[in-house]
N, C-alpha and C positions, 0 to 999 in steps of 0.2 A: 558725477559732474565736477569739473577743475575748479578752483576756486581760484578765482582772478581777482587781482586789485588796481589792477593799472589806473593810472586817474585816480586812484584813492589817496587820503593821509590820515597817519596813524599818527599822533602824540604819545608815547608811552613813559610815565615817570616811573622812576626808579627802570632804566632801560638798560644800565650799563652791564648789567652780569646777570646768570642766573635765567630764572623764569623772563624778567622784563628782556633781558636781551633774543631770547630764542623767540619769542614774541616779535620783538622790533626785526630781526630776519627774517624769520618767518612771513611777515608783510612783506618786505623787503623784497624776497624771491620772489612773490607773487606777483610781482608788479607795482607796488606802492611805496609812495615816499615816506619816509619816517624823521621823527624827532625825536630825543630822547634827553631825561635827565637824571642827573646821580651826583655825589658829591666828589667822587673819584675822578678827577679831570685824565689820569693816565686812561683808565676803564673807559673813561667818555669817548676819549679820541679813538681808541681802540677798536671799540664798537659801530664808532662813526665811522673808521674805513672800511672795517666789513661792510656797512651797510653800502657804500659808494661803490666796492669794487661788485656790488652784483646789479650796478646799470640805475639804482636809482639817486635823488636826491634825498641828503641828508643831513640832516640839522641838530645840533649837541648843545647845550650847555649845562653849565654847573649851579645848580639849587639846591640849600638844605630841606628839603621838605617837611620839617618839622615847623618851618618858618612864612606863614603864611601869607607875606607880603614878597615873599619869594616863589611859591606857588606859584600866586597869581601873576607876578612877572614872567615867569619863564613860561606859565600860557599864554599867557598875549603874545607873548615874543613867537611861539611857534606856529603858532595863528597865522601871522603876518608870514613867517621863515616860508612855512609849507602854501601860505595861499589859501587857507582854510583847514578844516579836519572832519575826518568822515567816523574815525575811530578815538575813540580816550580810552586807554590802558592805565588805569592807578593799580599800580603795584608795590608801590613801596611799605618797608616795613622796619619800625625800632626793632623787633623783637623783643619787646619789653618783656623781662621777667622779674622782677623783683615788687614783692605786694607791698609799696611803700610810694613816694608822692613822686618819686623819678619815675618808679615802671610803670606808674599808671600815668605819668605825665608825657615821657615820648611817647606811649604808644596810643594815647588820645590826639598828639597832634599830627604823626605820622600816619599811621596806620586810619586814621577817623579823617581829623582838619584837613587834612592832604588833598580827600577825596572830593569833601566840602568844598574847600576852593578851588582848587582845579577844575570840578566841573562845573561850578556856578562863572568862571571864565570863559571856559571853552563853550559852554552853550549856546551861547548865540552863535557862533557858526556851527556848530552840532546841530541845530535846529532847522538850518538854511539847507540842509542836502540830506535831512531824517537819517541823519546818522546812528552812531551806537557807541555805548558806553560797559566797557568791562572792567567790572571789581575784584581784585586778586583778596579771597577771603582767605580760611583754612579750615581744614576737621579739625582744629583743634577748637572751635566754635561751637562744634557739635557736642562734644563731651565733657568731663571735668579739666582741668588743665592746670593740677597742682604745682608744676613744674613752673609755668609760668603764666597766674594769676590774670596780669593786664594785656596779656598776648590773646587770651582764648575769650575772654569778656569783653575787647573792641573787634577781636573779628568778626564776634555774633552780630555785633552791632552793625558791622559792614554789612552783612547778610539783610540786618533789617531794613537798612539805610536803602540799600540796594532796590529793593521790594517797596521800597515808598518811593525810590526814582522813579521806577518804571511807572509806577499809578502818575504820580506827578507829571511824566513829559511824556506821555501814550498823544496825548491832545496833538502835540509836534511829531509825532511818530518816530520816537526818538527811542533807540530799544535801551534797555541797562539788565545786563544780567550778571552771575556774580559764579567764582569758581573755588572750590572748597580743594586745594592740593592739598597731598596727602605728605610725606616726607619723600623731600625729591632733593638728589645730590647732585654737585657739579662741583667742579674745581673753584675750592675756596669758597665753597659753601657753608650751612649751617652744621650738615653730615659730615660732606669731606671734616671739618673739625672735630666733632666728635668723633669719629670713625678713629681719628691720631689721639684724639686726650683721654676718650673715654672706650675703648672700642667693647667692655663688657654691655655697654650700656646700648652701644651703635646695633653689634648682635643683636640685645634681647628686643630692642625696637625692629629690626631685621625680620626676625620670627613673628610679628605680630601679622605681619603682612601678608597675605593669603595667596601673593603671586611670588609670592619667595626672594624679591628683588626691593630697592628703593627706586623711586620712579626719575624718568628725564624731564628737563626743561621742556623739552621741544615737547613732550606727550601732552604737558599743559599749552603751550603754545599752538598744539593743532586743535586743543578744542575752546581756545580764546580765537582764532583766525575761521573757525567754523561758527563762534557767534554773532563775529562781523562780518558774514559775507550775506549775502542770498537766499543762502540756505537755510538760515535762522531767521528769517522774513516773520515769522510768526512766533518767536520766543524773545519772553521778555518777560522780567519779574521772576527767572528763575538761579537757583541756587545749584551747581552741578559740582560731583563731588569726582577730583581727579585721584584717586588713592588706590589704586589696583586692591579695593577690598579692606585699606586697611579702616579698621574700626568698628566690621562689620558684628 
């Protein structure tokens, strides 16, 4: 079965590179209009033509997400841009590593708040057409995460968070499910960086991975656009883990 979105709109924060963007195209090809935000106004506009020249309508602005009265603006704002919204994509992410009152402080308001107020915006029109909500989590939720402390301890929380939306908005038939990537590289990524500064490091993470490869944007992107379609009619409240194995 095709997966069609025509008539659809996606809001996706944190949309301009990465997982959010292969997401925001990924809608985009299918037929739907997109919004997107990020603090890179170059990234923004960038993204915003790709999305234009594949035939839909598309709407950009610039939010810190970390900043919660900005959140909530730039949902309203896309509310209105798009006409409503069928899809919410909270993707963004501090990467908070450091176990001290910074690393647990971005990635509590990005990675956490972000998701908090964006969706508590976007609901009442998420509600109006039982739409769906998708939380970009990580395995690094799943395990210990020495490396980085407040990165692996708020995206468990995403996971919880997640699983109390969906009990929460079932009433409105409103779906939220959540995706646990694995290490996934793209230009000017987390990898592509380490791959340049660290690359013994890049390797031995390389090896841990049972498909021999680090993962694409767009492989989280088909099964974020497989849980706003049709198809996923009957899932909700779950946790899906994109990592070709790794962690297993």
């Amino acid at each position: 079965m095709k997966i069609d979105f025509t008539g659809k709109r996606a809001i996706v924060c944190g949309g301009s590179r990465g997982i959010g963007k292969a997401i925001a195209l990924g809608f985009a090809a299918a037929g739907g209009d997109v919004s997107i935000c990020a603090r890179d106004p170059k990234a923004l506009e960038e993204t915003k033509g790709e999305i234009a020249r594949l035939g839909r309508k598309a709407h950009a602005a610039s939010a810190n997400l970390g900043k919660g009265d900005e959140v909530r603006g730039y949902a309203k704002e896309a509310v209105a841009a798009l006409g409503g919204v069928d899809l919410l994509v909270n993707n963004a992410s501090a990467f908070g590593s450091s176990d001290d009152d910074k690393g647990w402080g971005a990635s509590l308001a990005v990675d956490m708040m972000a998701i908090v107020h964006a969706t508590q915006e976007a609901y009442p029109a998420l509600k109006q057409v039982q739409g769906s909500v998708v939380n970009i989590s990580s395995i690094s939720a799943l395990h210990p995460a020495t490396r980085q402390p407040p990165y692996g301890a708020i995206k468990a929380a995403v996971m919880h968070y997640t699983v109390t939306q969906a009990a929460l908005y079932a009433k409105d038939r409103v779906r939220v499910n959540c995706i646990a990537p694995g290490s996934i590289e793209f230009p000017g990524g987390v990898w592509d960086g380490v791959k340049a500064r660290n690359p013994k490091f890049y390797d031995d993470v390389l090896a841990s991975i049972p498909f021999g490869r680090m993962g694409h944007a767009e492989e989280v992107a088909n099964v974020a656009l497989f849980l706003a379609s049709p198809l996923a009619s009957w899932v909700t409240g779950q946790v899906i883990s994109v990592a070709g194995g790794q962690g297993l």
